[in-house]
C-alpha positions in Angstrom: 10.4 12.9 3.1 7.9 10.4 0.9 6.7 11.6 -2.3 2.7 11.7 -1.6 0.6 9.8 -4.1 -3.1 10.0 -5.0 -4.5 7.0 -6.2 -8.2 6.5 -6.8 -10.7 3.9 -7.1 -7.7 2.6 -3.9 -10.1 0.1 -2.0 -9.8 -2.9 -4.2 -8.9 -4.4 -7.4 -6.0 -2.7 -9.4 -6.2 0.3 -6.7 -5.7 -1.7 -4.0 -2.9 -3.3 -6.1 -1.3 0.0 -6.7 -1.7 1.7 -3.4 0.0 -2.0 -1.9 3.1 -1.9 -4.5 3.6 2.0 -4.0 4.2 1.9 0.2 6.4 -1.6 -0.6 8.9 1.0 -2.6 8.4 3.8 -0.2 5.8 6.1 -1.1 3.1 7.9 1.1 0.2 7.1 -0.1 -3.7 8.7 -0.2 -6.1 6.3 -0.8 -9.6 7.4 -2.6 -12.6 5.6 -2.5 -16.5 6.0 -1.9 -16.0 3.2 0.6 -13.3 1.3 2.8 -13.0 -2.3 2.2 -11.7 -4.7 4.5 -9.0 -5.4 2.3 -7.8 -1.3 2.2 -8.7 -1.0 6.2 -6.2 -4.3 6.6 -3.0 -2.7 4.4 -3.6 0.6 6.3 -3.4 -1.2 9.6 -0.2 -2.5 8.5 1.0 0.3 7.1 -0.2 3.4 9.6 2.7 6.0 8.9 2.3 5.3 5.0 -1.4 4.9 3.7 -4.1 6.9 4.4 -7.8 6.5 3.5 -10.2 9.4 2.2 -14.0 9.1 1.3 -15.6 10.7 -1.9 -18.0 9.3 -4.5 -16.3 10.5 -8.2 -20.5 11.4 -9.0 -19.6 14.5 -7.1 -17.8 16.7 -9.0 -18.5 20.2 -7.1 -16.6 19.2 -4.1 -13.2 18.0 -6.0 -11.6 20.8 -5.5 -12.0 21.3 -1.6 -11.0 17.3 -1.3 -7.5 18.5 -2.9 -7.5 21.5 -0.7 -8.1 18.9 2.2 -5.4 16.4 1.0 -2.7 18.9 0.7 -3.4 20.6 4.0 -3.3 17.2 6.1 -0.8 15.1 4.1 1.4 17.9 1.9 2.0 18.6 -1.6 1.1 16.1 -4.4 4.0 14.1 -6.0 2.0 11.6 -8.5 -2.2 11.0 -9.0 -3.0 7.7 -10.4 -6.3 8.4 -11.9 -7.7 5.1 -11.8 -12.0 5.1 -10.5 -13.6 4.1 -13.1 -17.7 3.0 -13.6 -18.0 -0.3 -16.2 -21.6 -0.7 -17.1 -21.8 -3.4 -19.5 -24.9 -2.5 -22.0 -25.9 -1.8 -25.6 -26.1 1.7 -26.5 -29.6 1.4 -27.9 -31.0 0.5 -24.3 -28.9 1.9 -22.1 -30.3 4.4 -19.9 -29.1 8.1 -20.3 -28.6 8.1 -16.4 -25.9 5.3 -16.7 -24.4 7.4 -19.5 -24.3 10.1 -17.9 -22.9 8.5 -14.7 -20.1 6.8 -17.2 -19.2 10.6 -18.5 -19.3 12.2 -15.0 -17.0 9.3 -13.1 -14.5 8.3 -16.0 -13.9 11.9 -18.0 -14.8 15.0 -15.9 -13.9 13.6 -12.1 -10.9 12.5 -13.6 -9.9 15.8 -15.3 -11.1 18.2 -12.5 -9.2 16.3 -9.7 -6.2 16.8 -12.1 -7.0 20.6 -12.2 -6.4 20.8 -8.7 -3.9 18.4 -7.8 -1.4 19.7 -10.6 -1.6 23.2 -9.2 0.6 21.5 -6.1 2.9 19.8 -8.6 3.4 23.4 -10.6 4.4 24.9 -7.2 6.8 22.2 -6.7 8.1 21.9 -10.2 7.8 18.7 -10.3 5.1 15.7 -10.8 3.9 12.7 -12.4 0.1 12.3 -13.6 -0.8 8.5 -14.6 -4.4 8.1 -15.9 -5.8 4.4 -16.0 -7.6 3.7 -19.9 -8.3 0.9 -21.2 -7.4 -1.4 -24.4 -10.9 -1.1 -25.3 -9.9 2.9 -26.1 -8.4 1.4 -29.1 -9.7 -2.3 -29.9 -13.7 -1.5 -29.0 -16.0 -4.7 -27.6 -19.4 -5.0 -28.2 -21.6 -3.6 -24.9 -18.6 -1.0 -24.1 -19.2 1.9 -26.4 -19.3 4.6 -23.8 -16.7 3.1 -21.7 -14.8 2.9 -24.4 -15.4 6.7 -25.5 -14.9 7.8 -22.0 -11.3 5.5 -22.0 -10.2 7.0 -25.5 -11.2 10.5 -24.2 -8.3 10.4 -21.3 -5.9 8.6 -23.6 -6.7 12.7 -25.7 -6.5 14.2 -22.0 -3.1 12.7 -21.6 -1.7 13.9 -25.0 -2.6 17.5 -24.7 -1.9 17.6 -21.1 1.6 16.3 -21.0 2.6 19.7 -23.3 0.5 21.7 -21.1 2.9 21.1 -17.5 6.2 19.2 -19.7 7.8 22.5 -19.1 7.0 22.6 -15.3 8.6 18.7 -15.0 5.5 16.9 -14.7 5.5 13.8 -16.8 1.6 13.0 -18.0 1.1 9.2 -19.0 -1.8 6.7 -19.5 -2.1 2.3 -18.8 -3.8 0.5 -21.3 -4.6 -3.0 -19.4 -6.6 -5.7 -21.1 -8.8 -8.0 -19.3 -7.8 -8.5 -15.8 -10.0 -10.9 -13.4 -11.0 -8.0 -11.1 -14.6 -7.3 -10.1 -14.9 -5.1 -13.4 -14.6 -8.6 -15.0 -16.3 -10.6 -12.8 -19.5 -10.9 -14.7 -17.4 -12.3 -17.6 -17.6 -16.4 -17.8 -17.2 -19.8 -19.7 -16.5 -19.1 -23.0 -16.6 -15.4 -23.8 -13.5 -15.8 -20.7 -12.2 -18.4 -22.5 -11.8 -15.9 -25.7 -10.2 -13.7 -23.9 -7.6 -16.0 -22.5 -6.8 -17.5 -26.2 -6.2 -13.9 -27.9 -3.0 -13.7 -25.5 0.1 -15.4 -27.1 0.7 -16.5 -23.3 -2.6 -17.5 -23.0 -3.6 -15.6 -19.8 -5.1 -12.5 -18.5 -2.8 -9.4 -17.0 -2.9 -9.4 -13.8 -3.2 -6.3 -11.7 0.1 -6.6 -10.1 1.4 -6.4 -13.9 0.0 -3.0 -14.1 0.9 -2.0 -10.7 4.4 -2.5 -11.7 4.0 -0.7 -14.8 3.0 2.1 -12.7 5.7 2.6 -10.3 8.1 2.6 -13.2 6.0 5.7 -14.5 6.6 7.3 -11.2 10.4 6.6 -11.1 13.3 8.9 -12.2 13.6 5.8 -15.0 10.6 7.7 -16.5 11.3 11.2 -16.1 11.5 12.0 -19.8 8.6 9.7 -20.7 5.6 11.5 -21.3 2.3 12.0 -23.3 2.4 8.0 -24.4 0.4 4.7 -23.3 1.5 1.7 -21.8 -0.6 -1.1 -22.6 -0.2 -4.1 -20.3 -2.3 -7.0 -21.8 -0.1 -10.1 -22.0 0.0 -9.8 -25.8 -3.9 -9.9 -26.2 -3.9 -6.7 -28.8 0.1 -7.6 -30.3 
């Protein structure tokens, strides 16, 4: 039987990435997302008996337990979650709205943490499971217009740390990705030079891509990584060596 894996933000950019590398090795795969892009509804097509599609918006986070109770009814228990929707808004602290904060705290810390809640309660039953939560190198390095992304980032790489000797006992391994700058639609708004910057801090001169992180995450799902726990992988082509 396929291990079942929850990945979320799964309709494009590094979810899609992710949900396409996980049914290439042979995983069963739930995708999460508020909407179905072409790009998700193609893969599925392709991939019928494999990936699955469900929809939820991440601002709601008094349903997140009954979507777990849903997930687990039609697809079986929970192998791995890949806790990777995320909100980006770009903007100074001093005029950024307290909405768009709050929308930043509510979508990149709490969802995150409550849909672990309930999806490790399946992994606990099984006595087994692997939790991978997407951060960011700005957790660490900071940039100027990402202050509460980067709090809410640093605030799962803490999440991960305290988790992982929470369930270690119980065989669930709890890890985080770092990735830098990857041309996704996050980093779409991003051109000419401050780009160009970016590009020059890597000693290989180029962004990660987000089949470099993908990778990185179906090693953290492996039996490679079964004693690797409570630590970040940062995948960034050298940008923060």
């Amino acid at each position: 039987m396929m291990n079942l894996v929850i990945v979320t933000g799964a309709s494009k950019g590094l979810g899609l990435a992710i949900s396409s590398k996980l049914i290439e090795v042979g995983y069963k795969v739930v995708g999460i997302s508020r909407t179905l892009s072409e790009e998700f509804k193609s893969l599925r097509e392709q991939n019928s008996d494999s990936l699955f599609f469900e929809s939820y918006d991440f601002n709601n986070v008094n349903d997140i337990q009954e979507l777990v109770r849903r997930i687990t009814k039609t697809y079986g228990p929970i192998y791995g979650l890949v806790n990777n929707a995320a909100l980006g808004h770009d903007g100074v602290l001093g005029t950024m709205h307290e909405s768009q904060i709050e929308e930043l705290i509510k979508v990149n810390v709490q969802s995150p943490i409550l849909l672990t809640k309930y999806a490790c309660r399946s992994m606990l039953m099984k006595q087994q499971g692997r939790i991978i939560n997407v951060s960011s190198i700005i957790a660490s390095t900071g940039f100027n217009g990402l202050s509460v992304y980067g709090a809410t980032k640093a605030s799962l790489n803490g999440f991960t740390k305290s988790l992982s000797r929470e369930v270690g006992k119980a065989n669930i391994t709890v890890n985080a990705i770092a990735p830098g700058f990857m041309e996704t639609a996050m980093t779409s708004g991003l051109q000419g030079e401050k780009l160009e910057s970016i590009r020059r801090r890597s000693p290989m001169k180029e962004m990660a891509r987000v089949e470099d992180v993908a990778e990185a995450v179906i090693y953290l799902l492996s039996d490679g990584a079964k004693r690797v726990t409570g630590t970040t992988i940062t995948v960034d082509a050298g940008s923060t060596a």
